[in-house]
C-alpha positions in Angstrom: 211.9 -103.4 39.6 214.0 -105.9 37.4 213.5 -106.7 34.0 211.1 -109.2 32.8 211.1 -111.2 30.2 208.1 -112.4 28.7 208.1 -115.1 25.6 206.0 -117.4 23.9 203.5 -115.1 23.3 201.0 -113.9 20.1 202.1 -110.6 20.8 199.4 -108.3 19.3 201.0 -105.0 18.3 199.7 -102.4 16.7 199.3 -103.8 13.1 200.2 -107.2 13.1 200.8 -110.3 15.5 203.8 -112.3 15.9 204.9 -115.0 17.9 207.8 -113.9 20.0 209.0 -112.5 23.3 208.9 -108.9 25.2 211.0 -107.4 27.5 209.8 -105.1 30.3 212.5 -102.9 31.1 213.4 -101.6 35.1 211.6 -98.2 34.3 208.0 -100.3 33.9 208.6 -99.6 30.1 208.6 -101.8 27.0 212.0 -102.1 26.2 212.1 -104.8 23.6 210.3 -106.9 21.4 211.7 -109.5 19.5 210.3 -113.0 17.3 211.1 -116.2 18.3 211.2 -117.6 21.9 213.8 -116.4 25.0 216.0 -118.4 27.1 216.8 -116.1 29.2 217.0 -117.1 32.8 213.5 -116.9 33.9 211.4 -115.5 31.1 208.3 -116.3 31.6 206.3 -119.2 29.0 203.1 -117.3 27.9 202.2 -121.1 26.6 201.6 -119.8 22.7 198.8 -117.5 24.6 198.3 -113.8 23.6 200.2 -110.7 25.0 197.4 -107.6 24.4 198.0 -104.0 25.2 196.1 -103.0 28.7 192.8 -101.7 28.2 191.7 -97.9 27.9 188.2 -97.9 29.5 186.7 -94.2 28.6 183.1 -95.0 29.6 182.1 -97.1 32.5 179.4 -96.4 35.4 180.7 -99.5 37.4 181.6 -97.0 40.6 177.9 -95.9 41.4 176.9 -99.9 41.8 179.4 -99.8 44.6 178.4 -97.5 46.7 174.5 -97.6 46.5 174.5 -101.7 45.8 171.1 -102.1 46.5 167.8 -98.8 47.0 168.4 -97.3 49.9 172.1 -98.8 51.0 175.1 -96.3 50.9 178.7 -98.4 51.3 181.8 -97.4 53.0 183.5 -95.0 49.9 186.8 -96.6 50.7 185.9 -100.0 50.5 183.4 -98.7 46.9 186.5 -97.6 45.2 188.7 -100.4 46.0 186.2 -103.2 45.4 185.1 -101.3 42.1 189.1 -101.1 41.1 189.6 -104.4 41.5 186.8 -105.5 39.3 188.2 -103.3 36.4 191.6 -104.5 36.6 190.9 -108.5 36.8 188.8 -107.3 33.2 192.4 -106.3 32.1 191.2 -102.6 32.0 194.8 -100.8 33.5 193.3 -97.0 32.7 189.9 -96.3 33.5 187.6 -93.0 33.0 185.3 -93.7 35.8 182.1 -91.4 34.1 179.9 -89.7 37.0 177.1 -88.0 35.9 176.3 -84.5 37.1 172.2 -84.2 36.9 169.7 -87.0 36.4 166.3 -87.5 35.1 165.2 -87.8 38.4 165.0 -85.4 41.2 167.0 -86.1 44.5 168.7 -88.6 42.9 171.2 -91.0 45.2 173.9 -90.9 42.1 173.8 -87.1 42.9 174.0 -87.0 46.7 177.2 -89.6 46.3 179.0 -87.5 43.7 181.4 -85.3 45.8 182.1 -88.4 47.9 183.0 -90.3 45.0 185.1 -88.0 43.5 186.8 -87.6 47.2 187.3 -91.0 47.3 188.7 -91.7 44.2 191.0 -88.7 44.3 192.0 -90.1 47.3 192.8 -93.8 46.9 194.9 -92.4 43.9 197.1 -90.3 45.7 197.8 -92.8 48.5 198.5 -95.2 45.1 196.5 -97.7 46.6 194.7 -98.4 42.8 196.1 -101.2 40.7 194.8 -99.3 37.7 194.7 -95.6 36.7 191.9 -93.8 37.2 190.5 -90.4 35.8 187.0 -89.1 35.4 184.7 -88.5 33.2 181.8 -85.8 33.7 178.8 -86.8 32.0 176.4 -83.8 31.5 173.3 -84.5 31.5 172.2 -80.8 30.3 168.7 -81.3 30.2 169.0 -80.7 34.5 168.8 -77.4 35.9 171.8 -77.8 38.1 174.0 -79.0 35.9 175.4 -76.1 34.9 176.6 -75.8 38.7 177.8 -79.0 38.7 180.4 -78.4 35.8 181.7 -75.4 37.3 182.5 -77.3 40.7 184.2 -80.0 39.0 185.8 -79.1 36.0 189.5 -77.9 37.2 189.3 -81.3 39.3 193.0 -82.7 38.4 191.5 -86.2 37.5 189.5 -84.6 34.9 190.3 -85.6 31.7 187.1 -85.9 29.8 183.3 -84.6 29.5 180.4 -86.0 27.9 177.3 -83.8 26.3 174.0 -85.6 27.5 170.0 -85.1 27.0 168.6 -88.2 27.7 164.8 -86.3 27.4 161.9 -88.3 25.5 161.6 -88.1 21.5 165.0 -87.6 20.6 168.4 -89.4 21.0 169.0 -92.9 22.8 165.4 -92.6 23.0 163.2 -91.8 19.5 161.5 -93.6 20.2 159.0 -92.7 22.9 157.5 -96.3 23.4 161.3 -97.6 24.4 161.4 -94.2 27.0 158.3 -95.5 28.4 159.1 -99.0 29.0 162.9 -98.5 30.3 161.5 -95.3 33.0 158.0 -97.1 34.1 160.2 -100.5 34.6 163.1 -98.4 36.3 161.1 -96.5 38.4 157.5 -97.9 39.5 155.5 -95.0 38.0 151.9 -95.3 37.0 150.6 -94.4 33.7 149.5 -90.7 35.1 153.0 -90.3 36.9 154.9 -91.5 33.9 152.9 -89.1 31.6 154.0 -86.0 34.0 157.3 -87.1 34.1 157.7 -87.1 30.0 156.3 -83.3 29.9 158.4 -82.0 32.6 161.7 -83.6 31.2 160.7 -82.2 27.3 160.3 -78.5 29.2 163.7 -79.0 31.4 165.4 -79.8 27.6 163.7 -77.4 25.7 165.1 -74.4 28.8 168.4 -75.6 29.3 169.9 -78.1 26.8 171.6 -75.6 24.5 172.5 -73.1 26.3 173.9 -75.6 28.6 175.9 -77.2 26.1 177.5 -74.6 24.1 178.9 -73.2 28.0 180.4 -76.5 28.9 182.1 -77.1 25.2 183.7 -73.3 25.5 184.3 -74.5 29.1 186.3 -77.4 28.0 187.4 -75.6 25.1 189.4 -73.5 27.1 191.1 -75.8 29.4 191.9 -78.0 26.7 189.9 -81.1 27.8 188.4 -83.4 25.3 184.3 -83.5 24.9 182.4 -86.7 23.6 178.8 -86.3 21.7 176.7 -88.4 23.4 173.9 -90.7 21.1 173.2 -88.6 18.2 170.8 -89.6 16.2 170.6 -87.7 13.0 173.5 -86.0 10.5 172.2 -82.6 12.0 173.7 -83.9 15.7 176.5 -85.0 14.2 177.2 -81.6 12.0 176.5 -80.1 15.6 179.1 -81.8 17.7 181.7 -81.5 14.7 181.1 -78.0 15.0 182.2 -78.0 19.1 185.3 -79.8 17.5 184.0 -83.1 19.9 186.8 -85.8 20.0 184.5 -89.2 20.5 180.9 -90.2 19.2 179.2 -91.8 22.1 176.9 -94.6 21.6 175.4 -93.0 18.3 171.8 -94.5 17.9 171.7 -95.1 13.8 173.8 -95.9 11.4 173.5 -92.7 9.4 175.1 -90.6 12.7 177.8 -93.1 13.2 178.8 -93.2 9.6 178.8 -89.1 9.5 180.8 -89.0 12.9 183.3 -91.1 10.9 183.8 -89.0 8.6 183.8 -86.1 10.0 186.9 -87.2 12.9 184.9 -87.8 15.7 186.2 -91.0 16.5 183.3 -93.7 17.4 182.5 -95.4 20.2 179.7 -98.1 21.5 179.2 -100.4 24.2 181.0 -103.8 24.1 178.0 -105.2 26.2 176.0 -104.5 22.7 178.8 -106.7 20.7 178.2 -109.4 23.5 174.6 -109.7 23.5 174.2 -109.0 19.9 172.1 -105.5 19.7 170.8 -102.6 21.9 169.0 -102.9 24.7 167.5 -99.4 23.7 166.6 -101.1 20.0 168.8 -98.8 18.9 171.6 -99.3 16.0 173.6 -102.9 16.2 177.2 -102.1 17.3 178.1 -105.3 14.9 176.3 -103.5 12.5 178.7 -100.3 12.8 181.8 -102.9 12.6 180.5 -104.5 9.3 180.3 -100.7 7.9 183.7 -100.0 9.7 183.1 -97.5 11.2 183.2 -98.6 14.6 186.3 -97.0 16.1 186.2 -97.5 20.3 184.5 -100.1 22.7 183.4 -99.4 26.2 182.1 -101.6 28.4 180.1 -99.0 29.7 178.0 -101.1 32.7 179.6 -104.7 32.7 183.7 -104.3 32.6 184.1 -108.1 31.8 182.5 -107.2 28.3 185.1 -105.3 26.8 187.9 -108.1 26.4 185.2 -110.6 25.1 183.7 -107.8 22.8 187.0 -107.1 21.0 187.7 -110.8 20.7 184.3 -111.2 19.5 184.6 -108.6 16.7 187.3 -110.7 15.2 184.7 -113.6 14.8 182.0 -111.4 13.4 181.3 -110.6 9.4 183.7 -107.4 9.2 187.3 -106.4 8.4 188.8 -106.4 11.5 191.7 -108.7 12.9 193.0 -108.8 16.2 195.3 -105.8 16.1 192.5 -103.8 14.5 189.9 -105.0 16.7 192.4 -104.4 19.9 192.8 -101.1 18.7 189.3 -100.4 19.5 190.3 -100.9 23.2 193.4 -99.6 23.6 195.2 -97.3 21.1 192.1 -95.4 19.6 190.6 -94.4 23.2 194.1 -93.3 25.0 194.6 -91.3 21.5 191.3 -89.3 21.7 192.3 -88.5 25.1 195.4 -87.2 25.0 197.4 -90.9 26.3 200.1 -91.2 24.3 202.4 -93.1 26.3 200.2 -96.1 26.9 197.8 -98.6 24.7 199.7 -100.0 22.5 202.7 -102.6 22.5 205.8 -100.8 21.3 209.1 -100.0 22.4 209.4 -97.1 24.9 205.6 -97.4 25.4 204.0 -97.8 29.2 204.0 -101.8 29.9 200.3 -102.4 30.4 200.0 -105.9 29.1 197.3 -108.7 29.7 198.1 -112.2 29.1 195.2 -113.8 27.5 194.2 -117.6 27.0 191.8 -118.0 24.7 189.2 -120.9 25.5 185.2 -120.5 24.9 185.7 -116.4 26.2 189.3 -114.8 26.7 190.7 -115.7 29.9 192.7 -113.6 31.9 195.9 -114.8 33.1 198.2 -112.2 34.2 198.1 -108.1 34.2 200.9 -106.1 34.4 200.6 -102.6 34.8 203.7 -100.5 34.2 206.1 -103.6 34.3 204.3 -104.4 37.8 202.1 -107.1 38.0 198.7 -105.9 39.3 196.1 -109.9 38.5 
């Protein structure tokens, strides 16, 4: 690969912007950045447009739609993996934690008779490098299922592991305190009547109440030992919070008020909420405001969690909104915050030496996506 040269840019680094010009080195690398415009033999005009770092996606479900895209319709896992990579990197996401859940709510749930083919698949497309972006996984426990357990112990030494989520989505507690929301999003998901939906509601309080914490203390001394990072997953109150701080938990995902957001904070567990929330203005759970969390500032990482498109127009959005954060802080929620928490220190930010993810942005009514480059190659 030659060097690149790419000028006339609002390059948004990691504090500040400027108006300038970067060079991708040979090794796919950033090897300089510099103000003022290049004219350098066939540097390429960024027409005054910005240069952000490549997204760091740590939460996103997108891969399931792909392979059951409608009830009842299972799709070729090659073609699932590659149509679902393409969607993430034409978002400008260039590392993705594709999140698979081990357990449901449901019994013989589809999401759980694809999981070992989705995990083949994706292991395999990235060692044939036929991905445009980077892809890990992330094992969402749901620990209120009595197979979970199992699960975890099949998956966890998986070499694209590289983070784990803590889980109970049962009724009363959590995303879902309350119960009336429980009923409408479960009766509208899944056809029950009022009698089925009452028996479903006491056997997923019993499955919580026998296996919830037993479960999750094992997977956090699990992950503990191998040194993999573990996300809380929408706590509610301070006592969640003093909980997951306690399993030394690297992310706060999707905490529901802003009393368990604000503790998590505090207490290092870096925060994180769905960019589709920023986007539409609120929770579709009726849960906490995720602009709510920026104007208290302490909202720390965006996912876009079920719509990939979300997370570029979310952190341009936050920019707009009444808070303190400018585009370098608000890009940080994107980029440098998530690839810290997991470990990624070579990659989401602009800087010298640093991987050269980069997405050319033009902003009209919604960021536009230009160009993507992903190590120095372009990949949109």
């Amino acid at each position: 690969m030659e060097q690149q040269v790419l000028t006339n840019a609002q390059v948004v680094l990691a504090d500040e912007m400027v108006t300038g010009t970067v060079v991708i080195g040979a090794d796919g690398t950033i090897a300089d950045i510099t103000t003022g415009r290049s004219q350098a033999p066939g540097a390429i005009d960024c027409d005054g447009d910005y240069l952000v770092p490549g997204m760091v996606e740590l939460h996103t479900d997108n891969l399931e739609k792909y392979f059951t895209p409608r009830p009842g319709v299972t799709w070729p896992a090659r073609s699932a993996v590659t149509t679902h990579d393409a969607q993430i990197v034409a978002a400008g996401i260039t590392t993705v934690f594709d999140a698979l859940s081990l357990g449901d709510v449901m019994q013989n749930s589809r999401r759980l008779d694809n999981l070992q083919t989705m995990v083949s698949a994706l292991h395999s497309a990235e060692n044939d490098r036929i991905h445009r972006a980077d892809h890990f996984l992330h094992l969402r426990c749901e620990v209120s299922y009595e197979g979970t357990l199992e699960l975890f112990e099949s998956l966890v030494d998986h070499p694209l592991v590289r983070l784990i989520s803590i889980m109970d989505h049962s009724p009363g507690q959590r995303q879902f305190a309350k119960e009336e929301k429980y009923r409408e999003y479960y009766q509208g998901k899944y056809g029950m009547t009022d009698a089925e939906l009452e028996q479903f509601i006491v056997r997923q309080k019993a499955a919580s109440a026998q296996f919830s914490d037993s479960y999750r203390s094992t997977i956090v001394a699990g992950c503990r030992q191998r040194r993999i990072p573990v996300a809380s997953h929408d706590d509610a109150t301070v006592d969640h919070v003093q909980e997951s701080a306690s399993y030394n938990m690297a992310v706060a995902e999707f905490p529901t008020t802003v009393e368990a957001a604000r503790a998590s904070h505090d207490r290092g567990l870096s925060v994180l909420m769905g960019a589709p929330n920023i986007v539409r203005g609120g929770s579709h759970s009726g849960n906490v405001a995720a602009a709510d969390l920026a104007g208290a500032g302490v909202l720390d990482i965006l996912s876009s969690d079920y719509y990939p498109a979300s997370l570029l127009d979310a952190a341009f959005k936050l920019v707009e909104l009444d808070n303190d954060y400018d585009m370098p802080k608000a890009m940080r929620t994107v980029s440098t915050t998530p690839a810290r928490c997991v470990g990624l220190g070579d990659r989401g930010v602009i800087e010298q030496g640093k991987r050269a993810d980069l997405i050319w942005v033009k902003r009209d009514t919604h960021p536009l996506i230009r160009q993507v480059w992903k190590q120095g190659q372009r990949v949109f």
